[in-house]
C-alpha positions as CSV (number, residue, x, y, z in Angstrom):
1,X,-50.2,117.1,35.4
2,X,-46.7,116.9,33.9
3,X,-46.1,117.4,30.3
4,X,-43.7,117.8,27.3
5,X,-44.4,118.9,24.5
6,X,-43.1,117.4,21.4
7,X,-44.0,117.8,17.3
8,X,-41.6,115.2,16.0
9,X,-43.8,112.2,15.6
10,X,-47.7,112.6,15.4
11,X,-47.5,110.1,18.7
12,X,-49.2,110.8,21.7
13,X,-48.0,109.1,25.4
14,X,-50.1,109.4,28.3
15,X,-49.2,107.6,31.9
16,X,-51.5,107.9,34.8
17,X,-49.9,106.9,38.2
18,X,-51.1,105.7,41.5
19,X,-50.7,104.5,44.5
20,X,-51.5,101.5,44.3
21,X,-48.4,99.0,44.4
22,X,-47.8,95.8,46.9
23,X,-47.7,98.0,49.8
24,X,-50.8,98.6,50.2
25,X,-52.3,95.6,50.7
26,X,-52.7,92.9,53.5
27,X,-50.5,90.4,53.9
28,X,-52.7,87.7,53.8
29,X,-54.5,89.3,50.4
30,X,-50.9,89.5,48.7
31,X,-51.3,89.5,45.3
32,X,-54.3,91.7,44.8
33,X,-52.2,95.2,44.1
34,X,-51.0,92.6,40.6
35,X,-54.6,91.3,39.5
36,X,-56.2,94.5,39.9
37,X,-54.1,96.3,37.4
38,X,-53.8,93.2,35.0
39,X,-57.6,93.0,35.3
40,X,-58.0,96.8,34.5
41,X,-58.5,95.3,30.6
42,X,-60.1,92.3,31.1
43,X,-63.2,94.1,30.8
44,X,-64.8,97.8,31.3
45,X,-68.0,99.6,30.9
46,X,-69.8,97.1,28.2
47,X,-66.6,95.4,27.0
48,X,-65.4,92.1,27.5
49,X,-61.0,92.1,27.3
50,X,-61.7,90.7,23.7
51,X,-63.7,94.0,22.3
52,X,-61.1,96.4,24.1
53,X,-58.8,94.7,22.4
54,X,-60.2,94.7,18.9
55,X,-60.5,98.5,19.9
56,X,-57.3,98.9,20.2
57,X,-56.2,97.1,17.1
58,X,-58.8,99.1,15.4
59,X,-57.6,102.6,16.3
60,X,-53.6,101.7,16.4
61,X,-53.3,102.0,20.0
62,X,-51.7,100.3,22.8
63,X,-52.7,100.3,27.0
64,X,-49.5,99.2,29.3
65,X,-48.5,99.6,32.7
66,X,-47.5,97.7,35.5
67,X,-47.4,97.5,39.4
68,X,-44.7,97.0,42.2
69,X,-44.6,98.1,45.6
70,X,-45.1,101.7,45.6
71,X,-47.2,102.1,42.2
72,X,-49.1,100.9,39.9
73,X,-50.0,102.8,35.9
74,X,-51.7,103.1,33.0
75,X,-50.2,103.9,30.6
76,X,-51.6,104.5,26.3
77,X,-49.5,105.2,23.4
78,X,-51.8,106.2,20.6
79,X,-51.6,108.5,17.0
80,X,-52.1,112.1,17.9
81,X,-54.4,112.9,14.9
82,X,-57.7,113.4,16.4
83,X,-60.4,110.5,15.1
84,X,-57.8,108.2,16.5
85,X,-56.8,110.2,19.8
86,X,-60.4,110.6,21.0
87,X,-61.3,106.7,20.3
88,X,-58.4,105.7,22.4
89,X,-58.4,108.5,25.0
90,X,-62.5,107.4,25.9
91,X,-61.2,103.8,25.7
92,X,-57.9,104.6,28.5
93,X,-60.7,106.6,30.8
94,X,-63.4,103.7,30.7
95,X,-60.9,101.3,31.6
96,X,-59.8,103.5,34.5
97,X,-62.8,104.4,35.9
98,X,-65.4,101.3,35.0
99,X,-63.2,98.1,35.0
100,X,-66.0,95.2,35.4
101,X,-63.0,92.3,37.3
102,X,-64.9,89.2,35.5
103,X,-65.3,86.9,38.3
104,X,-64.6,84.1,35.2
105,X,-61.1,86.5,34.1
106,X,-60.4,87.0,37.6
107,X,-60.4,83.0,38.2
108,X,-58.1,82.8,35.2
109,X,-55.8,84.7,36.2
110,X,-55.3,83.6,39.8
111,X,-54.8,80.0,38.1
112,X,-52.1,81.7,36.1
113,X,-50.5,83.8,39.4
114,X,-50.9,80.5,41.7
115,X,-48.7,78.3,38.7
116,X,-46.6,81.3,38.5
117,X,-45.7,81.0,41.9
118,X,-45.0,77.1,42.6
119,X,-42.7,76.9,39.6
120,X,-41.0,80.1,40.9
121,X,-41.2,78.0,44.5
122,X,-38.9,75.3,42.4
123,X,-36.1,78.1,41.0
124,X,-33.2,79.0,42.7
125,X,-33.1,82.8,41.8
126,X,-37.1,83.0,42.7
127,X,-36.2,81.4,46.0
128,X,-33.2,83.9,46.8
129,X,-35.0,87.0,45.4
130,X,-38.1,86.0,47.5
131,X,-36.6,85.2,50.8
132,X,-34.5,88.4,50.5
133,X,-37.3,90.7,50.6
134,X,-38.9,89.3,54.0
135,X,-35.1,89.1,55.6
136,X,-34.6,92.6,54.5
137,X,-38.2,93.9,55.1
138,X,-39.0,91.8,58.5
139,X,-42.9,93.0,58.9
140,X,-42.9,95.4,56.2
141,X,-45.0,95.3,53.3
142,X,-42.3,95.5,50.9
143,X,-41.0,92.3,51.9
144,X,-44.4,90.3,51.4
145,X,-44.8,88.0,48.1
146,X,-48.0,87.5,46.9
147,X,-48.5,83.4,48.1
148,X,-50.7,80.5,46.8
149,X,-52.7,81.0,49.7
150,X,-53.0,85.0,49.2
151,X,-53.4,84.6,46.2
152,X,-56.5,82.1,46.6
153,X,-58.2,83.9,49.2
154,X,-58.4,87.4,46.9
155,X,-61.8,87.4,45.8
156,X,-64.0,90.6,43.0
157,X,-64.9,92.5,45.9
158,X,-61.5,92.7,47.1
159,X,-60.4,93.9,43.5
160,X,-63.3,96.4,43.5
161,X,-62.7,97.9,46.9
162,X,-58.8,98.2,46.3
163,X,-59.8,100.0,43.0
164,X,-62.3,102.6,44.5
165,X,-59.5,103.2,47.5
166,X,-56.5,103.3,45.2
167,X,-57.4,104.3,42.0
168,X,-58.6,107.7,43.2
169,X,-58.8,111.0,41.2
170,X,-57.0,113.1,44.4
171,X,-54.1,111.0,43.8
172,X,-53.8,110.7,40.4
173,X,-50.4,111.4,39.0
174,X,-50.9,112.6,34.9
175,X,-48.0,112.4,32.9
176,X,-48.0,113.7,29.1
177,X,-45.9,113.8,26.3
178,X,-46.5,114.4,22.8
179,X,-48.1,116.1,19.7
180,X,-50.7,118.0,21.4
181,X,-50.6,122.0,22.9
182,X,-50.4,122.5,27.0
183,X,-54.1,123.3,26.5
184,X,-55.0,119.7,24.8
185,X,-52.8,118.2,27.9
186,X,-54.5,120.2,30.5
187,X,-57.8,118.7,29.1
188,X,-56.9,115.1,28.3
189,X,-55.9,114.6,32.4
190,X,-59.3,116.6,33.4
191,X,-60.9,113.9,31.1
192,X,-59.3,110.9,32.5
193,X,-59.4,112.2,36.4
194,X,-62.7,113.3,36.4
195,X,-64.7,109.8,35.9
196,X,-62.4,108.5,38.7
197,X,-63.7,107.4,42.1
198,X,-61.9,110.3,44.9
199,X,-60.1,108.0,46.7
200,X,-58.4,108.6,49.8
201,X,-55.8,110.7,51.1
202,X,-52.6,110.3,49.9
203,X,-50.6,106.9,51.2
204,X,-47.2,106.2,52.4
205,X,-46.5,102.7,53.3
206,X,-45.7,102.3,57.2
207,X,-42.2,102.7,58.0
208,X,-39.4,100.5,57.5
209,X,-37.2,99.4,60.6
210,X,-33.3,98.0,59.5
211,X,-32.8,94.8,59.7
212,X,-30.1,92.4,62.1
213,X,-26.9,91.0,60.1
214,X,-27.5,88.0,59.4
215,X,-26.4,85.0,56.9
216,X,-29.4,82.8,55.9
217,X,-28.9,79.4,54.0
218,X,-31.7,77.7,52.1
219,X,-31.0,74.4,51.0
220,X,-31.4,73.8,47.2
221,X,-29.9,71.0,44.9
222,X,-28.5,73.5,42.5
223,X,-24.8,73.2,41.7
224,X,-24.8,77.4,41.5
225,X,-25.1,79.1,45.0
226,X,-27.1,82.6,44.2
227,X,-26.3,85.0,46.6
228,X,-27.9,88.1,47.7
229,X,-26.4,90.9,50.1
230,X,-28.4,93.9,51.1
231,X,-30.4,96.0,53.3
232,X,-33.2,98.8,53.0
233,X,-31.2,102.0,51.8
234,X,-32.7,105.2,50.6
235,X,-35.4,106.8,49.7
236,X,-35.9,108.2,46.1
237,X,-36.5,111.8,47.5
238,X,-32.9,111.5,49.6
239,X,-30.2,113.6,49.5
240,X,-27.8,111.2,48.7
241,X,-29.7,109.9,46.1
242,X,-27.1,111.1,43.6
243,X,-24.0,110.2,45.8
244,X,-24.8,107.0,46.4
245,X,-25.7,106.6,42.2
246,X,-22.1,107.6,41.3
247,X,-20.9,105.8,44.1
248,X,-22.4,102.6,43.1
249,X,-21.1,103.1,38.6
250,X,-17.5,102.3,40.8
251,X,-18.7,99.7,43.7
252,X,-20.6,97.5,41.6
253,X,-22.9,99.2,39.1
254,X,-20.7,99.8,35.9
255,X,-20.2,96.5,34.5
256,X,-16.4,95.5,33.9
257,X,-15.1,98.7,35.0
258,X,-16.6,98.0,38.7
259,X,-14.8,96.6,41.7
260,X,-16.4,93.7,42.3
261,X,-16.6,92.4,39.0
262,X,-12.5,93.1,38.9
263,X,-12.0,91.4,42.2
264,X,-14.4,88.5,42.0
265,X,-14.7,87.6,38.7
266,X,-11.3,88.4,36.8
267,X,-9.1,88.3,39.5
268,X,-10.2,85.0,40.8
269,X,-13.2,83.9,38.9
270,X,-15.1,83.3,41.2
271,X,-18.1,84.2,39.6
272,X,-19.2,85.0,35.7
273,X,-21.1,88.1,36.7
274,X,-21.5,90.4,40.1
275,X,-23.5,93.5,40.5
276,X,-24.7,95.5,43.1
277,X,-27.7,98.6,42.9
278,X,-29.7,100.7,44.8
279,X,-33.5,101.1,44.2
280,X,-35.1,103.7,45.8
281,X,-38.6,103.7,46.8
282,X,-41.4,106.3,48.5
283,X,-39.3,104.3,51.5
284,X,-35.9,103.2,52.3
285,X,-35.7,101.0,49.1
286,X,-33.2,98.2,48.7
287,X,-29.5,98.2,48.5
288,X,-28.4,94.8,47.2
289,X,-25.0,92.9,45.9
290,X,-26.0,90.1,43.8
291,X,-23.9,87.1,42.1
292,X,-24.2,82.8,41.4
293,X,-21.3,81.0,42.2
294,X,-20.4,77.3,42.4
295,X,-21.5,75.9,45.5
296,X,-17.8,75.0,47.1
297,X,-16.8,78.3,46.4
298,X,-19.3,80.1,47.7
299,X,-17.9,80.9,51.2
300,X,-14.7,82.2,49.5
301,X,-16.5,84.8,46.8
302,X,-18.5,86.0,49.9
303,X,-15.5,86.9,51.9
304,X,-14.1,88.8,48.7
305,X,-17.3,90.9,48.3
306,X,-17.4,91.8,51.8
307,X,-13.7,93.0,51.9
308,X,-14.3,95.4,48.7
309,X,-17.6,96.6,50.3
310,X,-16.2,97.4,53.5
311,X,-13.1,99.1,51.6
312,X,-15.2,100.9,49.6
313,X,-17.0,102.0,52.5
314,X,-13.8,102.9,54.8
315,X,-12.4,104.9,51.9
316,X,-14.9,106.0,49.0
317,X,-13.5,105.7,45.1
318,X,-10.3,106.9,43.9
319,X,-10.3,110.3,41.7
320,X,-9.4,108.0,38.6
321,X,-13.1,105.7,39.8
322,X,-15.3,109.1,40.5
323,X,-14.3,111.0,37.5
324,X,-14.9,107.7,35.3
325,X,-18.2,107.2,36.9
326,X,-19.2,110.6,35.9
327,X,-17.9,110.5,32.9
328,X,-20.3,107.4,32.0
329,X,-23.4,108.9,33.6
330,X,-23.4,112.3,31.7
331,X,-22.1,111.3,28.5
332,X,-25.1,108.3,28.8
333,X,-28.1,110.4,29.5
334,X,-28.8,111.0,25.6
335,X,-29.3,107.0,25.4
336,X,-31.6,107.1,28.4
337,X,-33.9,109.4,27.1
338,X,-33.8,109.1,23.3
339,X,-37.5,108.2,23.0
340,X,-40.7,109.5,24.4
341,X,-41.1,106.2,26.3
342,X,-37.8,106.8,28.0
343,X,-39.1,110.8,28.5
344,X,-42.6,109.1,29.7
345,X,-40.8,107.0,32.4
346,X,-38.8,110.1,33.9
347,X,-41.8,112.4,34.0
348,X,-44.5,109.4,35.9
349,X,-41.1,110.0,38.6
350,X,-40.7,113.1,38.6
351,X,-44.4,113.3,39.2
352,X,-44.8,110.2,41.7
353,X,-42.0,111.0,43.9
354,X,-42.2,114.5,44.0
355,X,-38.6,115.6,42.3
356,X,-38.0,118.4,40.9
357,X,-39.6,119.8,37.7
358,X,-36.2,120.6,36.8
359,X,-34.4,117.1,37.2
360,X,-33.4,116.0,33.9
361,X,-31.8,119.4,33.0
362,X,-30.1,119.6,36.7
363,X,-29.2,115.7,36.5
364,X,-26.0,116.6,34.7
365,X,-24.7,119.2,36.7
366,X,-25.8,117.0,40.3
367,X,-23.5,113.9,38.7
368,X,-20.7,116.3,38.2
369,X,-21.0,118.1,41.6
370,X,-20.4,114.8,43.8
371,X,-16.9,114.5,45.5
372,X,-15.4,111.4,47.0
373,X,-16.3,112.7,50.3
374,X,-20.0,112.8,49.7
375,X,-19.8,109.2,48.3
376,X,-17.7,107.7,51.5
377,X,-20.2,109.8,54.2
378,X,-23.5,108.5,51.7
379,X,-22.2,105.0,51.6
380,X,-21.8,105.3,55.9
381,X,-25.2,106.4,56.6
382,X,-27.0,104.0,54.5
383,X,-25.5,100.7,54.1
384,X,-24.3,99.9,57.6
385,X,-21.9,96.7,58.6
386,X,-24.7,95.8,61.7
387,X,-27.5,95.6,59.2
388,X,-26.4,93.7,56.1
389,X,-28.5,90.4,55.6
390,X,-26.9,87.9,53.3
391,X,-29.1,85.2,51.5
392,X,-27.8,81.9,50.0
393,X,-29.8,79.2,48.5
394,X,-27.8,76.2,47.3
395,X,-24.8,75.5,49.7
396,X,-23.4,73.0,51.5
């Protein structure tokens, strides 16, 4: 269990974590990590999704959450007061542990997923995003999208069995913040934990293997090229995790103030926007530069983001860029964890991906400890010449 305690509001957060994302889960069964969280409501012990809903209306509280390829949560925001506590804390642990999957919900929502997918099928950014997950993730779970034949094909058992295997009390991940003592905390995850099925042991996706440069063109009649360029990257728990963060406020993370956008868009225009991120997973997670461009253009904003890439790489930021990035990154942690939603999402991570109880407090000190050195050798290891993959859909 993680938890902060906090008497400001009488609001209680609670987030349970597991792992239970996209990787997990069969190729050819894509799509059934999704439905079984989204179905985790639909209906539970002797409720139907339309009396947990009136419950929650009833007693002022709210169920989210979410899955993606590593994870998938729970999460309740609910008054702190007791009558209304308890009533939503017995609702959040029946809909973890006894989730019915409606076979007449479940064949809903794969009508929804299926229509989801064939208009995304018709977009050009769905199209780029999609094919540059496989490219990047040849074989790998995190480059599988849930298909309309996947999606078809999942059937209730398959929900049920990727509950009882996933959605285990061993791997449970608690995360608390909010008007109640250590001692109400310690009992509220005991509460929700205990009803769960065990589960299995813990589960790290298989690993990932880099992938050969490569430029792949999908034709589109679009008149705006969208353009990806990546590669798998870093893990979350990584050393250069914060190296490669600062790195990237100066490469192509910090808006205006960031190379790219200086070189392609106001320098030449080639583009109206240009950004570039890292995502860290449990495994090496992406690493991607991303920008739309007009179609006979295309060829020439591509050759402008590789030189600043491979510049940036060769020699790291200038003191003026790294102190800059820092500068932004400390002074902005206050706006990233103003609320106990923002506090909620850093303590699932901490929890998830193992980090340090202490990461908030140290994340200051970390930003201002990395050199240009650290970013030019991070920036080496993991985003290497030989494996970048670029994807354009819409070009001549």
């Amino acid at each position: 269990m993680y938890f902060i305690e906090t008497r400001v509001l009488p609001i209680l957060d609670v987030q349970i974590d597991f792992a239970a994302g996209g990787a997990f889960v069969a190729a050819d069964k894509a799509g059934v990590a999704g439905l079984t969280r989204s179905l985790l409501e639909a209906g539970a012990g002797d409720m139907d999704e339309e009396k947990i809903s009136g419950r929650l209306v009833d007693i002022g509280a709210h169920l989210g959450g979410g899955a993606d390829s590593d994870r998938a949560s729970v999460s309740l925001r609910t008054l702190s007061s007791k009558t209304e506590r308890e009533a939503a804390l017995d609702l959040m642990r029946t809909v973890l542990s006894a989730p019915t999957f409606p076979q007449s919900v479940l064949e809903r929502e794969k009508g929804r997923s299926i229509a989801g997918i064939r208009e995304a099928e018709t977009r050009p950014d769905a199209i780029a995003g999609k094919r540059f997950a496989a490219a990047i993730y040849p074989g790998h779970p995190y480059g599988v999208s849930p298909s309309v034949g996947s999606v078809g094909a999942i059937t209730r058992e398959d929900l049920v069995a990727f509950h009882n295997r996933h959605y285990g009390a061993k791997g449970a991940v608690v995360s608390i913040i909010g008007d109640v003592s250590r001692a109400e905390a310690e009992a509220i995850a005991l509460r929700l934990t205990e009803a769960l099925p065990p589960g299995g042991a813990a589960l790290v996706p298989p690993p990932v293997k880099q992938p050969q440069r490569e430029t792949i063109k999908v034709p589109h009649p679009a008149a705006q090229s969208h353009v990806h360029v990546g590669l798998p990257a870093i893990r979350r728990s990584d050393p250069d995790y914060f190296p490669l963060l600062v790195g990237n406020y100066t490469l192509g993370g910090g808006g205006f103030v960031s190379r790219l956008m200086k070189e392609v868009r106001e320098k030449r225009g080639y583009a109206y926007s240009v950004h570039s991120y890292f995502a860290p997973r449990k495994l090496e997670g992406p690493f991607e530069i991303g920008l739309q461009t007009r179609r006979d253009q295309v060829n020439d904003a591509l050759k402008v983001v590789d030189e600043v890439l491979t510049e940036y790489i060769a020699k790291g930021p200038t003191p003026q860029e790294l102190a800059a990035a820092k500068k932004n990154m400390v002074d902005g942690l206050a706006l990233r964890m103003d609320s106990n939603a923002k506090l909620l999402g850093y303590l699932s991570a901490i929890g998830f991906y193992g980090l340090p109880l202490t990461y908030l407090d140290d994340f200051p000190g970390n930003v201002k400890a990395v050199t240009a050195a650290q970013v030019k050798a991070a920036f080496a290891r993991h985003v290497k010449a030989e494996n970048l993959v670029t994807v354009v859909v819409a070009t001549d």
